[in-house]
C-alpha positions as CSV (number, residue, x, y, z in Angstrom):
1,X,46.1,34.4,40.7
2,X,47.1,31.0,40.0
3,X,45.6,28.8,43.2
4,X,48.2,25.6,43.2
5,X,51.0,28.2,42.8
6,X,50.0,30.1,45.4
7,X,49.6,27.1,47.8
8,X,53.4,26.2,46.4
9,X,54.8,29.3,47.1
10,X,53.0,29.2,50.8
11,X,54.4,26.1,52.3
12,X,58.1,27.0,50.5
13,X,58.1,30.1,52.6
14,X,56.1,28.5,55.9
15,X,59.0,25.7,55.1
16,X,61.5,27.9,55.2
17,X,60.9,30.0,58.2
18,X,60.6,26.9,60.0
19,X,64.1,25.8,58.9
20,X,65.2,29.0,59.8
21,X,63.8,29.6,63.0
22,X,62.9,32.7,61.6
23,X,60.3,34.9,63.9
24,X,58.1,36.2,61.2
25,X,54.4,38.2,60.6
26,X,51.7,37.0,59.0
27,X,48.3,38.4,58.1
28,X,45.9,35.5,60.2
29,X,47.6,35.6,63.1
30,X,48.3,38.7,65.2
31,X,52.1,40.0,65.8
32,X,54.9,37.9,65.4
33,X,55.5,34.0,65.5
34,X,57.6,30.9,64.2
35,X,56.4,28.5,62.9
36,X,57.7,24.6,64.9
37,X,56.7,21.3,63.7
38,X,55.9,18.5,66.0
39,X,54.8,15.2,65.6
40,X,54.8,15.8,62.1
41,X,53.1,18.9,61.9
42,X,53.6,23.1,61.7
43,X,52.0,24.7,64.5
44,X,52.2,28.9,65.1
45,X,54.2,29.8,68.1
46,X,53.3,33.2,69.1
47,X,56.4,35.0,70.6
């Protein structure tokens, strides 16, 4: 596995569910979330 591609590919699809406002799972946090930004910064918001 390529590591910067990976990273890449990451924050594209954390990016994108943000823009979204896309409720999505993913594997370090338990059931379902979106992701928000504030000040600046994305945050998990567990639904």
């Amino acid at each position: 596995m390529d590591p910067v591609k990976a990273g890449e590919t990451r924050r594209d699809m954390l990016k994108r569910a943000e823009e979204d406002n896309a409720a999505i799972a993913i594997c370090h946090h338990s059931g379902f979330g979106r992701v928000v930004q504030e000040s600046g910064k994305r945050y998990w918001q567990a639904l």
